[in-house]
Each structure stands twice: as C-alpha cells, then as structure tokens.
C-alpha positions as CSV (number, residue, x, y, z in Angstrom):
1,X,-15.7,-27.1,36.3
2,X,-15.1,-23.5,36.1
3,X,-11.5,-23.6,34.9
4,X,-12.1,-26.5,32.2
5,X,-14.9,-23.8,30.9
6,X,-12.1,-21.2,30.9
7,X,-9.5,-24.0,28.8
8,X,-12.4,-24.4,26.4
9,X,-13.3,-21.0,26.1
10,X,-9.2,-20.5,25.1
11,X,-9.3,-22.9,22.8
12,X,-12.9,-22.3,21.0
13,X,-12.2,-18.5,20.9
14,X,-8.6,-17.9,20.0
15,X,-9.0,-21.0,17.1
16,X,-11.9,-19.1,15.6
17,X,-10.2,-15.3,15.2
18,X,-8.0,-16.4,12.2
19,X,-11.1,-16.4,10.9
20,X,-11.7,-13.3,12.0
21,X,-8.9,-11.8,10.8
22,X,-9.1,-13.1,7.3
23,X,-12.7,-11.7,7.1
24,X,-11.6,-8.0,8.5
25,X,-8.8,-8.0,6.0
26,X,-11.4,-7.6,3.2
27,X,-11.8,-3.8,3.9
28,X,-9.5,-3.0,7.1
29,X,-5.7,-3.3,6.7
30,X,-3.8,-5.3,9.2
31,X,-1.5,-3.0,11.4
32,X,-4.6,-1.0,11.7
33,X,-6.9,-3.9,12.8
34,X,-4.3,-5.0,15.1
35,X,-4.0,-1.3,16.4
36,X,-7.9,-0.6,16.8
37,X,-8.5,-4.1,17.7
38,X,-5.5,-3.8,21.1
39,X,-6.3,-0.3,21.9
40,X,-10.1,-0.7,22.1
41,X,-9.4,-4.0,24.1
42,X,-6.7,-2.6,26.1
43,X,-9.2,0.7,27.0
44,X,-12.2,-1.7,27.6
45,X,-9.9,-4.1,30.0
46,X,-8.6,-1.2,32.3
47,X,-12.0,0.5,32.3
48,X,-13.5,-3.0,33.6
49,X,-10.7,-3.2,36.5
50,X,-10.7,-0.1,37.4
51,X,-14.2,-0.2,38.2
52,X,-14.1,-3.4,40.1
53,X,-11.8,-1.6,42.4
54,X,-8.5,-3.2,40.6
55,X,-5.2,-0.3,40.4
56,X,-3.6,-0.7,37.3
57,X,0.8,-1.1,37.3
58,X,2.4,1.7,38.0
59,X,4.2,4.0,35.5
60,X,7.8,2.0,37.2
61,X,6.5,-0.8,34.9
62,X,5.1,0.9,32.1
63,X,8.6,0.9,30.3
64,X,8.7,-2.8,30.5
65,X,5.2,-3.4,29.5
66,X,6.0,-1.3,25.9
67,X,8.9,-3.3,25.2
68,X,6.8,-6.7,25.3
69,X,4.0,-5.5,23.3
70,X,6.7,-4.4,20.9
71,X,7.6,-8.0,20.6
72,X,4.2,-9.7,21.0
73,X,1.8,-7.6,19.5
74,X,3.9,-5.5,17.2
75,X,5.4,-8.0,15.7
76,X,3.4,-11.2,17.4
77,X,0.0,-10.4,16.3
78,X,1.0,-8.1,13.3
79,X,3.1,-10.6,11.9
80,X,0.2,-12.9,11.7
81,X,-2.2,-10.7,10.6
82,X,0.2,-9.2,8.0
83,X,0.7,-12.9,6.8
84,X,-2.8,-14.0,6.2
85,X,-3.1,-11.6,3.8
86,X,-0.8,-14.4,1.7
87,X,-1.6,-17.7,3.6
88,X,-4.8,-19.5,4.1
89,X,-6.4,-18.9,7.5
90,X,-5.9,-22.6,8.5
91,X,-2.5,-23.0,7.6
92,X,-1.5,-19.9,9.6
93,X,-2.8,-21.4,12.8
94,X,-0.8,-24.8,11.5
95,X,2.2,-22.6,11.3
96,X,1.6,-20.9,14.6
97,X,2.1,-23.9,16.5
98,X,6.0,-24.0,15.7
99,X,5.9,-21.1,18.3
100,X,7.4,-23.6,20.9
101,X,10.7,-24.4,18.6
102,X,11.1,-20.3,18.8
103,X,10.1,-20.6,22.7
104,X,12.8,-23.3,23.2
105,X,15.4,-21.9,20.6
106,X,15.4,-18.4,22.4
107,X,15.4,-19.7,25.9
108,X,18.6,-21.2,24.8
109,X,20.1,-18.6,23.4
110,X,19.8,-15.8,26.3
111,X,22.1,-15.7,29.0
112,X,21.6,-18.2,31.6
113,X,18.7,-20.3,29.1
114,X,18.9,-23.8,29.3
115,X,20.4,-25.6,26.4
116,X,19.0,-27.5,24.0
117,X,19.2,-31.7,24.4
118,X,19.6,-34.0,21.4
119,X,15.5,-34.6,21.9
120,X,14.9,-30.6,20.9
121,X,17.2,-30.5,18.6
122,X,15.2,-33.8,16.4
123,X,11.8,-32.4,17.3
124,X,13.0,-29.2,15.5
125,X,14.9,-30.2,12.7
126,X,11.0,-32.4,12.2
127,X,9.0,-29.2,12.6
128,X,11.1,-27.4,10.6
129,X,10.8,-30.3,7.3
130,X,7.1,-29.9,8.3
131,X,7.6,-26.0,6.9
132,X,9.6,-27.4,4.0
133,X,6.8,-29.9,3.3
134,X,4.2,-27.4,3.0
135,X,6.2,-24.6,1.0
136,X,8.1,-26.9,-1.8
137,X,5.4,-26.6,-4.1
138,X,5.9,-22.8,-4.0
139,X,9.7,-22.6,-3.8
140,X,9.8,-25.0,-7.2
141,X,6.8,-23.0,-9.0
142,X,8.0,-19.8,-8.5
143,X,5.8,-16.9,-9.7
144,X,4.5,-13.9,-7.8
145,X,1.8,-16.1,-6.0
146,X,4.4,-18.7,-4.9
147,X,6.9,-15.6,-3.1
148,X,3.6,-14.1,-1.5
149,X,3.0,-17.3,0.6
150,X,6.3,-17.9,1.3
151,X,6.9,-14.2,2.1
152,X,3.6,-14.7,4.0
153,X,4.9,-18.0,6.0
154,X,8.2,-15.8,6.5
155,X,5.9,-13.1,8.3
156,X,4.3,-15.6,10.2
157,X,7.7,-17.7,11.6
158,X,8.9,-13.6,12.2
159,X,5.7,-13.3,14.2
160,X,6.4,-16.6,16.1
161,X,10.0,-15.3,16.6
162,X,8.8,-12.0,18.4
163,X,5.9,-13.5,20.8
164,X,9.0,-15.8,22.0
165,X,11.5,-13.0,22.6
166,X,8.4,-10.6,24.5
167,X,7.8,-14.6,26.5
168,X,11.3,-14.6,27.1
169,X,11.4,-10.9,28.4
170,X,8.8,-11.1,30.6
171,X,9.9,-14.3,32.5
172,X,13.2,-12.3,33.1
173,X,12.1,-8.9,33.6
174,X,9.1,-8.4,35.1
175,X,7.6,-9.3,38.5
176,X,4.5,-11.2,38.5
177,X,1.8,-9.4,39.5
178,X,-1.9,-8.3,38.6
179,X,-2.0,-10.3,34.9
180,X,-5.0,-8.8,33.7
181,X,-4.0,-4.9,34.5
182,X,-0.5,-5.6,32.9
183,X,-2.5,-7.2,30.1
184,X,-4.8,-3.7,29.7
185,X,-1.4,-1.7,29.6
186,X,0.3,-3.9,27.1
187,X,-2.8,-4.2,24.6
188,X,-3.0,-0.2,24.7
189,X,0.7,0.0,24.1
190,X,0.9,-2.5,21.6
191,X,-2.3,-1.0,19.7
192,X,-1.0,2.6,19.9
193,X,2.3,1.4,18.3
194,X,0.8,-1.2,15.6
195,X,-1.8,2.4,14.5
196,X,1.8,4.4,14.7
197,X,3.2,1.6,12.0
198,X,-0.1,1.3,10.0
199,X,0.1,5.2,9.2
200,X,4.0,5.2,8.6
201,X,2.7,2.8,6.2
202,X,-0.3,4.2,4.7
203,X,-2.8,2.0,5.5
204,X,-4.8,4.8,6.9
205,X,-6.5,5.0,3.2
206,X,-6.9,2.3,2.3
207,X,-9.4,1.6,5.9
208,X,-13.1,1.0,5.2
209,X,-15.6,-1.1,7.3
210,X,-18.9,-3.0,6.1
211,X,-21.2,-4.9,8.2
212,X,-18.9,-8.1,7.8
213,X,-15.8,-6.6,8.8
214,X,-16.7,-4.5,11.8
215,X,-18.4,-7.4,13.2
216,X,-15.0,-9.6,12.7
217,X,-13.2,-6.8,14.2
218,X,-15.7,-6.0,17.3
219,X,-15.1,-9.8,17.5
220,X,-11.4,-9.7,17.5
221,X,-11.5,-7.0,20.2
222,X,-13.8,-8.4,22.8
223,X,-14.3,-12.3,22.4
224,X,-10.4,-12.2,21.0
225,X,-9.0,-10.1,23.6
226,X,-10.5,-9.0,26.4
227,X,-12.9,-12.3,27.2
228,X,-9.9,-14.3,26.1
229,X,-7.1,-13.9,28.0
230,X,-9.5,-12.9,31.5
231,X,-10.2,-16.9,30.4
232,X,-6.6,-18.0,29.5
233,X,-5.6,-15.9,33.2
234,X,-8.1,-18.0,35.0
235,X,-7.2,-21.1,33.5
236,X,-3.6,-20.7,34.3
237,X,-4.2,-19.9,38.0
238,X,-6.7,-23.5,37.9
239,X,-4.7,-25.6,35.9
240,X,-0.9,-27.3,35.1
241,X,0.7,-24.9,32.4
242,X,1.3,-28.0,30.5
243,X,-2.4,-28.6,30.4
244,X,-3.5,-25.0,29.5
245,X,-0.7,-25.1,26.3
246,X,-2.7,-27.4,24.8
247,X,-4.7,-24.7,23.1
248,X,-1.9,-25.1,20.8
249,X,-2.9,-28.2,19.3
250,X,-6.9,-27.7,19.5
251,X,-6.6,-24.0,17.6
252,X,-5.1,-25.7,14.0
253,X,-7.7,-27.9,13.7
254,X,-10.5,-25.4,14.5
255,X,-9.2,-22.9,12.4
256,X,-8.4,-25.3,9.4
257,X,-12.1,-26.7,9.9
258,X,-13.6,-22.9,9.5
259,X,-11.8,-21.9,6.6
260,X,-12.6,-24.6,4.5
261,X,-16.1,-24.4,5.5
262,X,-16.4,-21.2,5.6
263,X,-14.3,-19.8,3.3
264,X,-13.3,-22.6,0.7
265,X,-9.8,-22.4,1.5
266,X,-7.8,-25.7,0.5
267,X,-6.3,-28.3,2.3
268,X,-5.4,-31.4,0.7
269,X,-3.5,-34.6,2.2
270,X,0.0,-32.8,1.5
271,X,-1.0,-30.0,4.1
272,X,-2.4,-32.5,6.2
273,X,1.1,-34.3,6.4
274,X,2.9,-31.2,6.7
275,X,0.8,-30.4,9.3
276,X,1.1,-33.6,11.4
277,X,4.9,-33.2,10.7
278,X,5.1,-29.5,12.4
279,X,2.9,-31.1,15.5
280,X,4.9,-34.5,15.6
281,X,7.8,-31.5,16.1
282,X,6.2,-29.8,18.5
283,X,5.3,-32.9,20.6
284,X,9.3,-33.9,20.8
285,X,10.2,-30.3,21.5
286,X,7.5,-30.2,24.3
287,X,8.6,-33.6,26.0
288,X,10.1,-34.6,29.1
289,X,13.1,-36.7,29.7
C-alpha cells in the first residue's frame, strides 16, 4: 500500500508545482526561484539524513554530482521555469512529457547507446508534429507574443534536452548508491549554480516576495523537492520502473486541469489534439517489441 501512496504522492505533487511555479514567477525571477528553491531543499534533505544517522557521498563523488545538476537542474528545471514565463502552465507539463524522445535520442547517440528502431523513430517524428501542432498558430501570426512562446517552448525542449543528458550521465558515471544523499548534494549544487546564473543575469533586483509567492516557493522547496523525490526514491525501490514513469502521463493532465481553473489559462480542442499527439509519441517511443 505504502509504495502506491509514494506513486500517487509523485504524481499529485510534481503535476501541481507548474502551478507553483507560474504563481512564484509573479514577484520572484526564475533562476533565482530555482536557486533558493534547490539549495534550501538540498540543505533541508542533508540536514534530515544526517540526523537519521545517514553519511552523505564523499567529496570522490562530488565532481560528478555538479556536473548532473548542471544538466538537470541548471538547465532541467531552469529551462522550465524560464519557459513558463512565455507558455501556459498546462502546456508546459504537455511539452514536458516529450522528455522520453530526448531520453531515447541521447541514449542513441552516446557511445555504446542502443540505436533507435523504425518503432522510435515513428513515435518521434508523431511527437514532434504534436509540437508543430501546437506552435503553427504562432509561427504563422508572428508578432512579439507569437516568438515569446515559441522561444518559451524552445526553452522548454532545451530543458528536456538537459534532464536527458544529466539521465544519461549518471547511468554511465556514477555508482548507485545512497539516492537521497546524492540527491541533497545535487539540489545544493544545482541551487548554488542556478543563484550564480540568476545574478550574472540580474535578477537579483528584480526579487520581491508577497504572501502568494513565498507560499508557492516554500511549496516548491519542500512538497516539490524534498517530500518528492524521498517518494519517487521509495517508489522506485517498490515498484517496476515502467510503472513509476507513468507520472509522466498523470502530471499533463493535473497541471492542465489547475491552470485553467485556477488561473484561466486556455486550452481549446487544438491543444487538446496536440496534446494527445505528443502522448500518442511518447507511448510508441516507450513500447516494447
């Protein structure tokens, strides 16, 4: 029972924070959030283990754990949060889940990767028309508002492109070990770096909190991050990987739901197709045989 709590908790949690995050970027900019957000969660995370009696990676592995939260949270999570600022909530969690065409596409172009099949190949020439589908009307209107999305759905696919390469990485490079103390060490990392980029590009003035955003970023940090992945770490040890990526599906539709409740963004039935097209990719991408 315990490990279908920790699936739900993935999938309830992790489709909510792109609401989160479009709420925090009222007042907070989004290397910064993604910076205080990682190294508060990162701080809180080792803090926790430490006191339960848990030794965190040694310095060896520290080297290794920069690099992938370079890749997935520099550009992973920043990415995202940097493209929300264009794209509706919603359809940045629709546009998240062509992650596994990145996944696939990188594991084939490493060294030693397996190769892609005619099956991947359909599944993402689909998810990528999915994209297509969802961007013409911008690419044919033109205008500033039409080059922020795309530029925004660009960010997004770049972020999608990075949380592959750090996946990637760490399948190759680094020994499996304690998740959760690797996980502290890579959230501070990542958060130190994404503060580093937020000053180089002068967010740091433009930062301001009110009661809405600091609760959407106290959110981000502990239900986001720390509860989380201790959940998406339990699940994986108490359930077939195949059944824990299914997140992947359940976060669109939670995160579309919320911001057109909550927020009025819009979704009409061309979204919706482009939407089902992306997923129809995935699901061809994903499968066996």
């Amino acid at each position: 029972m315990k490990k279908w709590i920790a699936w739900s908790a993935i999938c309830l949690i992790w489709g909510t924070t792109y609401l989160a995050i479009k709420i925090a970027l009222d007042t907070i900019p989004p290397f910064t959030m993604g910076g205080l957000r990682y190294t508060v969660a990162g701080t809180l995370l080792a803090l926790i283990l430490r006191l339960a009696g848990h030794r965190l990676p040694p310095a060896a592995d520290w080297r290794r754990l920069a690099i992938i939260s370079f890749f997935m949270l520099v550009l992973g999570n920043g990415g995202v949060v940097w493209g929300e600022q264009l794209v509706p909530s919603g359809l940045t969690a629709v546009l998240i889940a062509t992650s596994p065409f990145w996944m696939v596409g990188v594991d084939a172009a490493v060294s030693g990767g397996t190769p892609l099949h005619v099956r991947q190949w359909i599944g993402l020439a689909t998810g990528f028309a999915g994209i297509v589908v969802l961007v013409w009307p911008e690419i044919v209107q033109g205008g500033a508002g039409g080059r922020g999305f795309i530029a925004g759905v660009i960010s997004v696919q770049i972020a999608c492109a990075g949380w592959a390469v750090g996946s990637a990485y760490t399948r190759r490079h680094v020994v499996a070990g304690d998740v959760l103390g690797s996980a502290a060490l890579q959230m501070i990392f990542g958060g130190v770096l994404m503060l580093g980029v937020g000053g180089a590009l002068g967010e740091f003035p433009r930062l301001s909190f009110n009661p809405r955003t600091t609760g959407a970023l106290a959110y981000l940090t502990v239900a986001g991050s720390v509860v989380a992945f201790a959940a998406y770490s339990y699940a994986l040890r108490h359930l077939d990987v195949a059944i824990v990526s299914l997140y992947t599906y359940v976060n669109p539709i939670i995160a579309v739901a919320l911001g057109t409740a909550v927020l009025g963004e819009p979704f009409n039935v061309r979204m919706l197709v482009a939407a089902a097209i992306i997923v129809g990719g995935v699901v061809v991408t994903k499968s066996k045989g």
